[in-house]
C-alpha positions in Angstrom: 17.5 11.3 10.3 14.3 10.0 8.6 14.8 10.4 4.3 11.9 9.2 2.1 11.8 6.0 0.5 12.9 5.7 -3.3 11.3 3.6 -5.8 14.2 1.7 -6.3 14.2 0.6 -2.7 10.3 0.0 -2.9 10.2 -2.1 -6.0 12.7 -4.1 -3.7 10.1 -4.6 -1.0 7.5 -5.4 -3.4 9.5 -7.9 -5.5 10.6 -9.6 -2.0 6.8 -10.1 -1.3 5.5 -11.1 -4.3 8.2 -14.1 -4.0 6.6 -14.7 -0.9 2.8 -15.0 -1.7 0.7 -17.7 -2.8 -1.0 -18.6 -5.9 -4.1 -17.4 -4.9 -2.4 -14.4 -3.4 -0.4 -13.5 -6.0 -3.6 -13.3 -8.5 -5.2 -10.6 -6.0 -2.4 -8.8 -6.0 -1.8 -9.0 -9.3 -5.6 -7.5 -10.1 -5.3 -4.9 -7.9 -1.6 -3.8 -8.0 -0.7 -0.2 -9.9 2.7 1.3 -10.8 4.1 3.0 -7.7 3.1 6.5 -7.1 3.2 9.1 -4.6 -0.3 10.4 -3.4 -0.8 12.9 -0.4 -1.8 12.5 3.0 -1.4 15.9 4.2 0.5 17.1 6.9 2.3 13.3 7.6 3.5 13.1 4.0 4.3 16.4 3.2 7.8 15.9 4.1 8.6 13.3 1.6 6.3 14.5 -0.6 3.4 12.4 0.0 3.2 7.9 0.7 3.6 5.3 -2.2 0.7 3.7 -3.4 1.1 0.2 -4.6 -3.0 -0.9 -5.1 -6.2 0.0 -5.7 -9.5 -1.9 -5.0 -13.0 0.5 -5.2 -12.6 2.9 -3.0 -9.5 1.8 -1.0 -5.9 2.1 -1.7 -2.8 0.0 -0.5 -0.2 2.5 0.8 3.6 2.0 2.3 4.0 4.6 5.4 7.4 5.0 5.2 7.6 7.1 8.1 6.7 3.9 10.2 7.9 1.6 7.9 4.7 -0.5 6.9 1.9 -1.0 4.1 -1.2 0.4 5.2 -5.1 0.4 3.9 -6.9 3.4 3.5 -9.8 4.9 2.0 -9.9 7.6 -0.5 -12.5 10.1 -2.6 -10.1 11.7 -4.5 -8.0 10.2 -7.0 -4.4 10.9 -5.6 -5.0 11.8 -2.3 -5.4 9.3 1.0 -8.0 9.7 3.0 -6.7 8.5 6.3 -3.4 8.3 7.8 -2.2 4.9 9.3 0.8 3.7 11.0 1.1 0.0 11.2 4.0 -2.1 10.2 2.7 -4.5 8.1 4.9 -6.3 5.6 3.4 -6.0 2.3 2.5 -9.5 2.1 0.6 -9.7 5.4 -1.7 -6.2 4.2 -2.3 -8.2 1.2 -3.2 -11.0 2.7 -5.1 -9.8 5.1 -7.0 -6.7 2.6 -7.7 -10.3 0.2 -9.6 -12.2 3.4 -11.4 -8.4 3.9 -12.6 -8.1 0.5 -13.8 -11.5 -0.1 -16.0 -11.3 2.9 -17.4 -7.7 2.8 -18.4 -8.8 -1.1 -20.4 -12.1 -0.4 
């Protein structure tokens, strides 16, 4: 039976990634990371009462789907609220990694 992830258990995750990621990395993430809170994504969240968001950067927010078990990038308008539902299985460090590469280019 599926039960919502706590913050307890997803500091856990985060801590375990940040050990994991580079200097250059870990400033990124460190620029763009917020306190842990649930936002909506309506109907998939609703159940556990919306996914954790981790970051923010513009208009996009880092999310952990704990439904599929995985950090996931979306977009979003409204402060709180996800705009699109994803389902990969990313380990926090990869999305981070990957989302840092992203950003960098689309800026230049």
């Amino acid at each position: 039976m599926w039960k919502p992830l706590g913050r307890v258990e997803l500091e856990d995750i985060i801590e375990e990634a940040e050990c994991a990621m580079g200097q250059s990395t870990k400033l990124f993430w460190d620029r763009i990371k917020i306190p842990p809170a649930k936002w909506q994504l309506s109907p998939w969240g609703d159940e556990g009462e919306g996914f954790w968001v981790v970051a923010l950067v513009g208009s996009h927010c880092v999310y952990f789907n704990d439904i599929e078990e995985g950090f996931n990038i979306s977009q979003y308008e409204e402060f709180g609220r996800i705009q699109d539902y994803r389902c990969n299985q990313t380990d926090l460090h990869d999305c981070i990694c990957g989302f840092r590469a992203t950003f960098f280019l689309q800026s230049e």
